[in-house]
C-alpha positions as CSV (number, residue, x, y, z in Angstrom):
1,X,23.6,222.5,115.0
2,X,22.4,221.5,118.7
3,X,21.8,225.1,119.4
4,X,20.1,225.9,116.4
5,X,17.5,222.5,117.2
6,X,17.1,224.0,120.3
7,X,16.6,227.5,119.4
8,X,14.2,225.9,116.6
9,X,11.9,224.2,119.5
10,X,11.7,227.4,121.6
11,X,10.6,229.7,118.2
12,X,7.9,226.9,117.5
13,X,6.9,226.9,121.2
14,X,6.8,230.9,121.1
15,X,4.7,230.9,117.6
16,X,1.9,227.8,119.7
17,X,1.2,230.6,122.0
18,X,0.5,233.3,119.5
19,X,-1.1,231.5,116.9
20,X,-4.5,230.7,116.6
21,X,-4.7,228.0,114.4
22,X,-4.9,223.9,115.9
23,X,-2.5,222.6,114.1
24,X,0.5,223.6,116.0
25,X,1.4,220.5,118.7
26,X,3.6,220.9,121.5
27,X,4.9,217.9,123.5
28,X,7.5,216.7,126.3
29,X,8.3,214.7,128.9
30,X,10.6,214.0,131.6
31,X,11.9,210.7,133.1
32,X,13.9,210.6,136.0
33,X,15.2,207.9,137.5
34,X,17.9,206.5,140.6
35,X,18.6,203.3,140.7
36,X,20.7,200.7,143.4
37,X,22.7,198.1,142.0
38,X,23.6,194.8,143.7
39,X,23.4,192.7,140.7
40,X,27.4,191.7,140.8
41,X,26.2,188.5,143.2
42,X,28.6,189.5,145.9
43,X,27.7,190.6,149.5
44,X,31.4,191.7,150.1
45,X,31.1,194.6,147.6
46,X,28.8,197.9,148.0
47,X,25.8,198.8,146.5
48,X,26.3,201.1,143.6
49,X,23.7,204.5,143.4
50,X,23.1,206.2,140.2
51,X,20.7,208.8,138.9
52,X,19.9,209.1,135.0
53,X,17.7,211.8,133.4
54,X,16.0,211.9,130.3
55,X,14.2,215.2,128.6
56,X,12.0,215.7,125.4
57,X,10.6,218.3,124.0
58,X,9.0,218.2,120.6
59,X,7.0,220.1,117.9
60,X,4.7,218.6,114.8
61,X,2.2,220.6,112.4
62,X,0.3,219.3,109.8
63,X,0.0,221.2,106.9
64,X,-3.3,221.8,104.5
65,X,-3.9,217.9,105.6
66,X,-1.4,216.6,103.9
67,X,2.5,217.2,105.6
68,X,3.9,216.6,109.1
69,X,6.5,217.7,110.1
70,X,7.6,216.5,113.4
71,X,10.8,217.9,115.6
72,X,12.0,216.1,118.6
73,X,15.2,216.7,120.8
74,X,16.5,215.2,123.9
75,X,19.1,215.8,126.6
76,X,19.9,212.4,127.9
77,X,22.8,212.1,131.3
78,X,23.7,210.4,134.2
79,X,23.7,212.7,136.9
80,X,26.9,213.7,138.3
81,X,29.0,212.7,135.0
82,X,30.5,216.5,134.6
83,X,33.7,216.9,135.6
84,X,32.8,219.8,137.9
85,X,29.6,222.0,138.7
86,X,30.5,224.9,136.4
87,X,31.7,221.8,133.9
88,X,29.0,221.1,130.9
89,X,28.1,217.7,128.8
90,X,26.6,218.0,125.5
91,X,24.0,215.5,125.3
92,X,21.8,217.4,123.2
93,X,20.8,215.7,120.3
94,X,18.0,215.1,117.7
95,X,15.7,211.9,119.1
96,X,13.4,212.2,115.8
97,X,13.1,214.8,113.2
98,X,11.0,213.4,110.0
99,X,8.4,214.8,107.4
100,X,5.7,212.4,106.8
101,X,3.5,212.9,103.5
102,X,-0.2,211.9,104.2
103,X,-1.7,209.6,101.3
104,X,-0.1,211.1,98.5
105,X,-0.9,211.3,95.2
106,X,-4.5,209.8,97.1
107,X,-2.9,206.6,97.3
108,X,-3.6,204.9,100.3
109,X,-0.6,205.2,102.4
110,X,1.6,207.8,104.5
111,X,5.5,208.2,103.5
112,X,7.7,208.7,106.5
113,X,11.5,210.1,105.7
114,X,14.3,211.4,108.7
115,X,14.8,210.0,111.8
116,X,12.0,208.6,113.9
117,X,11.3,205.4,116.3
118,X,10.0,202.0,115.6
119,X,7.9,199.8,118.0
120,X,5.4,196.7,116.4
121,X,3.2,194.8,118.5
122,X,4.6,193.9,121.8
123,X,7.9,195.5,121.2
124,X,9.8,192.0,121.5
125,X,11.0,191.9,117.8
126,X,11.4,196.1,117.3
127,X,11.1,199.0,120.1
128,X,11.5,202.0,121.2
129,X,13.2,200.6,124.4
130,X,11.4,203.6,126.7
131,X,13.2,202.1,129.3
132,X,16.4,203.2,128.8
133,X,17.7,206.9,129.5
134,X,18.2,207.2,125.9
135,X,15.7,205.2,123.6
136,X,16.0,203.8,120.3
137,X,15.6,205.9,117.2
138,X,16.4,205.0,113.6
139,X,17.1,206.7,110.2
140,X,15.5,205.4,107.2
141,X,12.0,205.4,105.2
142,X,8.6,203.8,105.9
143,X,5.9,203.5,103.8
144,X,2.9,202.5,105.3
145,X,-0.5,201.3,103.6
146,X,-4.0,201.9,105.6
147,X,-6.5,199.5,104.1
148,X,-8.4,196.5,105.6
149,X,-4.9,196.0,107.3
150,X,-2.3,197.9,108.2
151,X,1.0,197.2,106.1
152,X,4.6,199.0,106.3
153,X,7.4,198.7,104.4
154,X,10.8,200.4,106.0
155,X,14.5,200.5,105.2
156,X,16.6,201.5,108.0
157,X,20.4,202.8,108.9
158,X,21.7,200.9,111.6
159,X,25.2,202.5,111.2
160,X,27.0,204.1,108.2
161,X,30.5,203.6,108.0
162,X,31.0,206.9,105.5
163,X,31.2,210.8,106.8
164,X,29.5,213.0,104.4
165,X,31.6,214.8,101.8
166,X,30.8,218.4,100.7
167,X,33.4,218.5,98.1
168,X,34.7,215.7,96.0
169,X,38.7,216.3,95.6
170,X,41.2,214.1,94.8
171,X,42.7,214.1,98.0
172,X,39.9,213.1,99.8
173,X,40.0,209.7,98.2
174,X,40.1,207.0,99.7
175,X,37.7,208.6,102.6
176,X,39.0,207.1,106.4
177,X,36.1,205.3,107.9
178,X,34.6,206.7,110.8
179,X,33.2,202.8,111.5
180,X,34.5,199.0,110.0
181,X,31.3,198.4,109.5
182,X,28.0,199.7,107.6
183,X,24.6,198.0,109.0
184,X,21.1,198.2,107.6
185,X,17.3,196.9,107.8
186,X,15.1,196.2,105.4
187,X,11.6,194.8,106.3
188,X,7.6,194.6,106.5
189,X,5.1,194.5,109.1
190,X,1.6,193.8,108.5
191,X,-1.7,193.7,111.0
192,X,-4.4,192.1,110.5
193,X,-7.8,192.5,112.6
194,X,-10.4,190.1,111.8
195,X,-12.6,191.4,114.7
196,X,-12.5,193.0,118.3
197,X,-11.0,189.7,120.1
198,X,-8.2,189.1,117.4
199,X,-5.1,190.8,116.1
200,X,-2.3,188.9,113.8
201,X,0.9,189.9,112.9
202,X,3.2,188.9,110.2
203,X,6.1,190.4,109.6
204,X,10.3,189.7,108.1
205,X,13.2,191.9,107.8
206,X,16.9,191.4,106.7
207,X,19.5,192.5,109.3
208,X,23.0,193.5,106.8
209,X,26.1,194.1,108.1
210,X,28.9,194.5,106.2
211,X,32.5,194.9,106.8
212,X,33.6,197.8,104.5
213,X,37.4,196.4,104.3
214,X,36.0,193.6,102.1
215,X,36.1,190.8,104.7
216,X,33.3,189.1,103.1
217,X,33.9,186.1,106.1
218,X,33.1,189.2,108.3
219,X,29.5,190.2,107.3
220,X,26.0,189.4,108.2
221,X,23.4,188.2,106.7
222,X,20.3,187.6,108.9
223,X,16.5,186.9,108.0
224,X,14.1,186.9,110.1
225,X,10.2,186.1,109.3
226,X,7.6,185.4,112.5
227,X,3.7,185.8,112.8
228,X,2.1,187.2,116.9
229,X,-1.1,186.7,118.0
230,X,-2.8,188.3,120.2
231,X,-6.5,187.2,121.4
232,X,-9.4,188.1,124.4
233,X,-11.8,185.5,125.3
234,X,-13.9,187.2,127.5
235,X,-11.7,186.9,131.2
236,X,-8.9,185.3,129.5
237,X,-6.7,186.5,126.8
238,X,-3.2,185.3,125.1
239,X,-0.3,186.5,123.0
240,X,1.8,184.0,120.8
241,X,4.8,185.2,119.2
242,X,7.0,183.0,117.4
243,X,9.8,183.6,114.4
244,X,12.7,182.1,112.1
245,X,16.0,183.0,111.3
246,X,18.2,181.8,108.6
247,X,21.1,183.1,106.4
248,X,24.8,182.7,107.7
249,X,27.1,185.1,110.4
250,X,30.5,186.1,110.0
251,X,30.8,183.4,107.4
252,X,28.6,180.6,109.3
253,X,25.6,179.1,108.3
254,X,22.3,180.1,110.6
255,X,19.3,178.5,111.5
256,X,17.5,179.7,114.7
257,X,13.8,180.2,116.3
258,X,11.9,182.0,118.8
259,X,8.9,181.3,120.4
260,X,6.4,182.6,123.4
261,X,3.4,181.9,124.8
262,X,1.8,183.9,127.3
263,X,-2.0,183.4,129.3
264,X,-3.7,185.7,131.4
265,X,-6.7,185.6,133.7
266,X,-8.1,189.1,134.3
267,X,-10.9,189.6,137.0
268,X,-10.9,193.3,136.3
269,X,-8.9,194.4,139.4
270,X,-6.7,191.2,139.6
271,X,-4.9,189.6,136.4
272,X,-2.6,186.3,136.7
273,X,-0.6,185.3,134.2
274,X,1.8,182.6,133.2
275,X,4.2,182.3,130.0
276,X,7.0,180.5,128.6
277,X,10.0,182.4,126.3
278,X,12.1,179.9,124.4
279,X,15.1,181.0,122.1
280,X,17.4,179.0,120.8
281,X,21.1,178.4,121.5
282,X,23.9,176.8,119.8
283,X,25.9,173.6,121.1
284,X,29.3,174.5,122.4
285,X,31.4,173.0,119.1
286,X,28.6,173.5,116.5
287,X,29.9,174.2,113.0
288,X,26.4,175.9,112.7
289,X,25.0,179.0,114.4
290,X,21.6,177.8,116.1
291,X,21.1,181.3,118.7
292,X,18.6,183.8,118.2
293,X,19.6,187.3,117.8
294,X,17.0,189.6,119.7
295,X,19.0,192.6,118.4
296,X,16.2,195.4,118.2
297,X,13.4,194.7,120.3
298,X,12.6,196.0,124.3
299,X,14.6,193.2,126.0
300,X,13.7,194.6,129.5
301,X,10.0,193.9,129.2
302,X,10.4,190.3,128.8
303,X,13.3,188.8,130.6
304,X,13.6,190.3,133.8
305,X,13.9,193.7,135.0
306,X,17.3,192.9,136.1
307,X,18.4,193.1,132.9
308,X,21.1,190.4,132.9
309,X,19.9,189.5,129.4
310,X,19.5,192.9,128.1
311,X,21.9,191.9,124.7
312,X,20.8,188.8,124.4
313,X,22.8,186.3,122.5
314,X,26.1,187.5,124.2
315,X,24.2,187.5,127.7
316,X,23.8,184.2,127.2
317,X,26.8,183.0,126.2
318,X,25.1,182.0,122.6
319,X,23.2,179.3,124.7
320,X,20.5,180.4,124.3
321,X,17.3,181.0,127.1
322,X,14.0,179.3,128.4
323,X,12.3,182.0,130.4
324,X,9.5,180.3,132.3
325,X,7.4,182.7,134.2
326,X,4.3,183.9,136.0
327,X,2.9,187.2,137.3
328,X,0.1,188.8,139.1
329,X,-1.0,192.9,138.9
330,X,-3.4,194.7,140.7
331,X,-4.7,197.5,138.8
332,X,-8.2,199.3,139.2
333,X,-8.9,202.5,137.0
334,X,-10.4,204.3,140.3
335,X,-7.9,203.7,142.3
336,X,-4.1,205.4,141.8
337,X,-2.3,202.7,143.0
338,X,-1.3,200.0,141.1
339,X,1.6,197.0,141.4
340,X,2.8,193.6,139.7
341,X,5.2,191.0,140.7
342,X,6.7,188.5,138.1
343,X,8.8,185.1,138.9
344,X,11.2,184.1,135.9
345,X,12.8,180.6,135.9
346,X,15.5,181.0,133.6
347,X,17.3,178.2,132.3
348,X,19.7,178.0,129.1
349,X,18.6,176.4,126.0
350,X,21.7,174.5,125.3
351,X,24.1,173.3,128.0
352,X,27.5,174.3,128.9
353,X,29.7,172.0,130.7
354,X,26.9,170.3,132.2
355,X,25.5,173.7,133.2
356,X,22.0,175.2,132.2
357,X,20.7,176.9,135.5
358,X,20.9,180.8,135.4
359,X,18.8,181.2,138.2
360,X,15.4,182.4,139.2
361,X,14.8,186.4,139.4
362,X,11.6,188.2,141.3
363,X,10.1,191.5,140.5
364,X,8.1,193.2,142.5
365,X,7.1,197.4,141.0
366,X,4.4,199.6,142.7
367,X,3.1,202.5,141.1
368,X,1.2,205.9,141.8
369,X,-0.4,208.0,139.5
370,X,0.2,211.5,140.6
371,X,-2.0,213.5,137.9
372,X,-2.7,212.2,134.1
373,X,0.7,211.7,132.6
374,X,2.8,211.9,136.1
375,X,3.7,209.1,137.2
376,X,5.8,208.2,140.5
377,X,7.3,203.8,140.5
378,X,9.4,201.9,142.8
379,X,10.6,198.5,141.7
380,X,13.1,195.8,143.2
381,X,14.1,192.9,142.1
382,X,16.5,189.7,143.6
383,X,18.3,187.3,142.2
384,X,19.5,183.6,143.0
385,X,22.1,182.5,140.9
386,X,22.0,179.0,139.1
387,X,25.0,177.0,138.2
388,X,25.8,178.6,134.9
389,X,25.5,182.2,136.2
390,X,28.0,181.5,139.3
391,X,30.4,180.3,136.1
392,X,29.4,183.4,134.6
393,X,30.5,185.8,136.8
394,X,33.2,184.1,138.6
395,X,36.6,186.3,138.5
396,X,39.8,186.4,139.3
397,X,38.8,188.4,142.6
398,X,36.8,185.0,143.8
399,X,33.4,183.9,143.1
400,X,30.5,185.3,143.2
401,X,27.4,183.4,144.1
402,X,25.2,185.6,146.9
403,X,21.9,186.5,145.8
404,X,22.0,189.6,143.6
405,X,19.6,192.9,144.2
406,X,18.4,196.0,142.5
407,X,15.8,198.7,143.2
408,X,14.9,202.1,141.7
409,X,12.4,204.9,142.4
410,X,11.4,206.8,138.9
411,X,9.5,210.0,138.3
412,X,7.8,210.1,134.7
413,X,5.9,213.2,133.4
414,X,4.2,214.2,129.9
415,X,3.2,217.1,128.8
């Protein structure tokens, strides 16, 4: 099937050189990345040194107006991980593959089926986590309305606990799980732009997990319903984000809330900003569940490129996290360079065992545009632990408690 995918691309890619019709769209990119990591807060141990590697390619034609058909595959490693130089890994696999059905029926909205990414507003509640070496994909269906606002409905596969059976016999029955659990979303985002300085989003979806041995005490049930803002006044601009959730986990009642605020100043060359992320965390001993889960949103743009709170409630021991922070980028559209640095405070929402201090984390990235769409960064990042974090990572080897480091250098390229 890989091969075949593969094969597919390289047809499609042969046919966008010989046609000589528009409609044919060939795409890719490359991300490569190698990384130091000293974020294990002890000076006795060594730096570790890894190198990931990420490559698209992709294909999409429309069709008398009407169809797109979009084809995406990746090849995702960490360098080094075969066995041997004559060894191979498949990481070959299909990042999005959908058909999307333009406004049919001339009813105002697209229909989106297969396998295909999902990233709203600032990415905090659902992204595409571009990040990563991999990336976040989903399958499911979105239906979205274009009229004075834009509005999507979407159901999506998380994880399906069932293989797919090509012939019903007898002895097939019951069918051996290939996962205990089956997980699905079902939501609605809208946006809504009253004029050039102004953008709101609303938006809720229900996070299902269920435990397919019938352990009802087992299965999730999660809401969630927020509203963003985002707004330009001239230098200054802002972007509120705040939600709810409610329903109960693994049999326990849930009641939880996140909320940011973010400011900027931006002289055209110089922007400063300054924010506050709280989300809430449960009291050690609660009969209730008070955390929120940030479960499918692009964790590393918002609480620290470290990413010690990547999967966040478990990073934070269910505590919760107040992220207090402030920043300052140089950017200037004639000029290839470009940089940031960000301070974080971070501070858990509830205490544990008198503890709240995680500890305060700098990042510092440069960047320089090589071409349009090339891209060469460096980043690095340290870390002073707090109270709570020293607890954290304290082992049975001895404690940890230096200041932690990590740097990378990263090549990006689209074609």
């Amino acid at each position: 099937m890989k091969k075949f995918i593969l094969i597919f691309i390289v047809i499609l890619s042969a046919a966008q050189l010989t046609s000589a019709q528009d409609d044919w769209k060939i795409s890719g990119g490359v991300q490569l990345r190698s990384e130091i990591d000293g974020r294990d807060f002890s000076d006795k141990t060594h730096a570790l040194t890894f190198a990931s590697l990420r490559t698209r390619a992709a294909v999409s034609k429309t069709v008398a107006g009407k169809i797109n058909f979009f084809a995406q595959v990746q090849d995702s490693r960490v360098l080094g991980e075969e066995p041997n130089t004559l060894a191979s890994t498949d990481n070959l696999d299909l990042h999005q593959g959908y058909i999307k059905l333009l406004r049919p029926l001339d009813i105002p909205a697209d229909i989106q089926a297969g396998r295909f990414e999902v990233a709203y507003g600032t990415e905090r509640f659902f992204g595409a986590v571009g990040w990563h070496y991999i990336g976040r994909s989903w399958d499911g269906l979105r239906l979205s309305f274009k009229t004075d606002f834009d509005f999507d409905l979407f159901a999506l596969t998380h994880s399906e606990s069932n293989l797919y059976i090509a012939n019903a016999v007898p002895g097939i029955y019951p069918l051996p799980a290939v996962s205990e659990y089956s997980q699905s979303v079902y939501g609605f985002w809208t946006t809504f732009k009253p004029n050039q300085q102004n953008r709101l989003d609303a938006f809720g979806y229900y996070n299902k997990r269920r435990n397919i041995n019938q352990v009802p005490e087992d299965d999730v049930n999660q809401f969630t319903i927020g509203a963003n803002h985002v707004g330009t006044y001239g230098a200054f601009s802002t972007i509120t984000e705040a939600a709810y959730q409610f329903g109960d986990v693994t049999d326990i009642d849930l009641a939880a809330y996140l909320f940011s605020l973010q400011a900027f100043f931006n002289t055209g060359i110089l922007k400063i900003g300054a924010g506050a992320d709280i989300l809430s965390g449960t009291d050690p001993g609660s009969e209730k569940i008070n955390t929120f889960s940030v479960d499918f949103g692009t964790n590393h743009k918002f609480y620290g490129f470290m990413d010690y709170f990547i999967n966040i409630p478990v990073n934070t021991l269910f505590l919760g996290l107040n992220d207090f922070y402030a920043s300052a980028s140089l950017q200037n559209i004639e000029c290839a360079w470009s940089g940031a640095v960000v301070f974080h405070q971070f501070k858990s929402n509830k205490t544990f065992l008198g503890q709240s201090a995680f500890g305060q984390e700098i990042d510092l990235t440069v960047k320089y545009d090589l071409i349009p769409g090339t891209s060469v960064s460096w980043g690095g990042s340290v870390f002073l632990p707090g109270d709570l974090m020293k607890t954290i990572f304290n082992t049975q080897q001895g404690k940890r408690e230096d200041a932690a480091f990590w740097s990378y250098i990263m090549i990006t390229a689209a074609l």
